[in-house]
N, C-alpha and C positions, 0 to 999 in steps of 0.2 A: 938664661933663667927666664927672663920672659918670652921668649918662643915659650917654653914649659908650662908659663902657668895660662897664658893663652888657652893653649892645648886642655889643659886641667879646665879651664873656666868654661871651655867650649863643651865637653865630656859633663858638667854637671849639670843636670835636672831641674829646674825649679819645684819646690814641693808643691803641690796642694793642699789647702787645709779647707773642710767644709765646715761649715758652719751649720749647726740646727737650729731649723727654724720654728717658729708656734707651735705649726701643726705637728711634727714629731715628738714635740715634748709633750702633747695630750695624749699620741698615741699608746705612751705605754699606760695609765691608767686604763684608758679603756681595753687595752688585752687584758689586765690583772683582774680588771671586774668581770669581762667575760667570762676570766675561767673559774672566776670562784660562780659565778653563777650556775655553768657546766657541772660545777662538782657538785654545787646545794639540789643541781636536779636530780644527776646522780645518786645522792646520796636519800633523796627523798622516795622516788620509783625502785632502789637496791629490795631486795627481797632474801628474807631468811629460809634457808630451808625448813622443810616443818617438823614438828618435833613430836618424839613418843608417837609414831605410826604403831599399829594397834590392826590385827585381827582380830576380829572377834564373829560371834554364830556360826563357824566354822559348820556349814553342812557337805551333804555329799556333793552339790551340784553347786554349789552357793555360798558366799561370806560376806563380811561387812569390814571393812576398814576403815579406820577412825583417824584421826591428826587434831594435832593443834600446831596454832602459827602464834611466832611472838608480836604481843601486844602494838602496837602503831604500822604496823606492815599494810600501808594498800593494796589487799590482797581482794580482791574483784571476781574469783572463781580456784579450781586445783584442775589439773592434770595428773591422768592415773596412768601409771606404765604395768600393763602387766604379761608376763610372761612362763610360760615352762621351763622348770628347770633344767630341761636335756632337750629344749627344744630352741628355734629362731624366731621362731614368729611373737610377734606382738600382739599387745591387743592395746588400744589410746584411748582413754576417756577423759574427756574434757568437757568440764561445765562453767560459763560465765555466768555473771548478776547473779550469783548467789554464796550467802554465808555460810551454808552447809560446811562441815568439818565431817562428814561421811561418806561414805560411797557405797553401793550393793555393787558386788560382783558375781555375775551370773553365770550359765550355762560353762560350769565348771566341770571337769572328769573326774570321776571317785580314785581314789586312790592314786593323786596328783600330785608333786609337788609346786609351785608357784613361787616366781619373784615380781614382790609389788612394790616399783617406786612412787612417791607424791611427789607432788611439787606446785610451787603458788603463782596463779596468776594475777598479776596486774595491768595497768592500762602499758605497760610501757611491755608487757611481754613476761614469759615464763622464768623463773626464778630457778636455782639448783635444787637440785632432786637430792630427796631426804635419802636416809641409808638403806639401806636394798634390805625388808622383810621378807623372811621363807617361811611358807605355810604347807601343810599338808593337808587335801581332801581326804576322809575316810571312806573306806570302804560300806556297803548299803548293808552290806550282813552285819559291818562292825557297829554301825548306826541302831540297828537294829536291836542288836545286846545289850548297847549301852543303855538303853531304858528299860525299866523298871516296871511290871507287869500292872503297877498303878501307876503309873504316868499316862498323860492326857495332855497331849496338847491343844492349842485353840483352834489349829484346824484340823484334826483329827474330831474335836468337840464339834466344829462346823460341819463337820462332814456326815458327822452322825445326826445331828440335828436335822441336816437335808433329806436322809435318810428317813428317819422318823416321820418327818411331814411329808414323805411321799407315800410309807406306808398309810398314815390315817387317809392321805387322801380315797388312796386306792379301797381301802375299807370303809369307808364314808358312801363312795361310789356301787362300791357292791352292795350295801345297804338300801340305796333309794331304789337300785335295780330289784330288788328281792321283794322290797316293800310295794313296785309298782305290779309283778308280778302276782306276788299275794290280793292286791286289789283289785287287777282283773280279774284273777280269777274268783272272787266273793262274788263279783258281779257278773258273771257270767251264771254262777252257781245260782243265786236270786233268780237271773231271767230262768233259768231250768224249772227252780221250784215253784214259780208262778205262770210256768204254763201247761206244768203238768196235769190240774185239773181239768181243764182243757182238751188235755189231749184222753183225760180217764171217759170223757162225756162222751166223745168222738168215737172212741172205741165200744163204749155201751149201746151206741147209734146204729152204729154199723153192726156189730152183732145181732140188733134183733132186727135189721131190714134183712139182716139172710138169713135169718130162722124159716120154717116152712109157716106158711097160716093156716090159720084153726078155724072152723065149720063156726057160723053165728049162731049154732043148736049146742054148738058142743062138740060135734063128731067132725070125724076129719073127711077132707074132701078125697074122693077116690075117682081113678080115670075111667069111666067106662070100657072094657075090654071088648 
């Protein structure tokens, strides 16, 4: 039996037990504050996606899309996704420093359809994209039915207006031409009729230096034959 517990005593381990010290018992406070720190960044930089995206002035080549963002969002600019709707290619607009809730979209194909996402940006980066808006371009004939034989837009109105001031110009121009014409010629007219006399004398002058001359009796001179 004690051969056995020899054997037994030699076979067991002493345990280890550690002890913690200071510094690990500070350690976990300080993980616990980091990560609520982590989360209050996160949760302050998070961003909403934006809400009631909005077509609108839907022309043939051209439109406007509108958003709004919820209230406290540091939102610092948007990103515009836009796309064809049987097509790959993209188009990306991004604008920073500014508050703008609009965007123009341009150089668009008539009779198009389009897919336009938003989405907000902050200092910490791009936010998720609002829900996918589908618009349709119309056609230029169709543009064209759709108004009203009195309708008048303000550049239609500007265009006319240009119009107009280039007609008066050009009639303004023909005038001072005509009126400078008209004036030479008065004054040409003048020198004519003021030298006309002149030229009556000249002519009586010469007339009677080629008349034949007359006898100082009276009778005319004749040649001796």
């Amino acid at each position: 039996m004690r051969d056995g517990d020899e054997r037994a005593a030699r076979h067991v381990k002493p345990r280890r037990e550690t002890m913690a010290g200071p510094g690990s018992s500070a350690a976990v406070p300080l993980l616990l504050l980091g990560f609520l720190s982590v989360s209050s960044v996160t949760a302050d930089t998070a961003l909403s996606a934006p809400l009631n995206v909005t077509i609108r002035e839907i022309e043939v080549n051209s439109a406007m899309v509108t958003w709004e963002i919820l209230e406290g969002d540091p939102v610092i600019g948007f990103a515009i996704t836009q796309q064809k709707k049987d097509a790959r290619m993209l188009r990306f607009i991004q604008e920073v420093n500014t508050t703008t809730r609009s965007c123009a979209l341009w150089d668009l194909d008539e009779d198009t359809e389009y897919i336009v996402h938003v989405q907000s940006v902050s200092m910490a980066g791009s936010g998720p994209p609002s829900e996918p808006v589908l618009f349709r371009t119309p056609r230029e004939s169709e543009k064209m039915a759709s108004k009203s034989p009195d309708e008048v837009t303000m550049e239609e109105f500007g265009q006319s207006a240009q119009l107009r001031a280039g007609e008066l110009i050009i009639i303004v121009v023909v005038l001072v031409m005509w009126a400078g014409v008209i004036a030479l010629f008065c004054r040409q007219y003048d020198i004519i009729k003021d030298n006309e006399p002149n030229n009556n004398k000249d002519k009586a002058k010469n007339s009677s230096e080629c008349s034949t001359p007359e006898h100082p009796q009276g009778g005319l001179l004749r040649s001796n034959v």
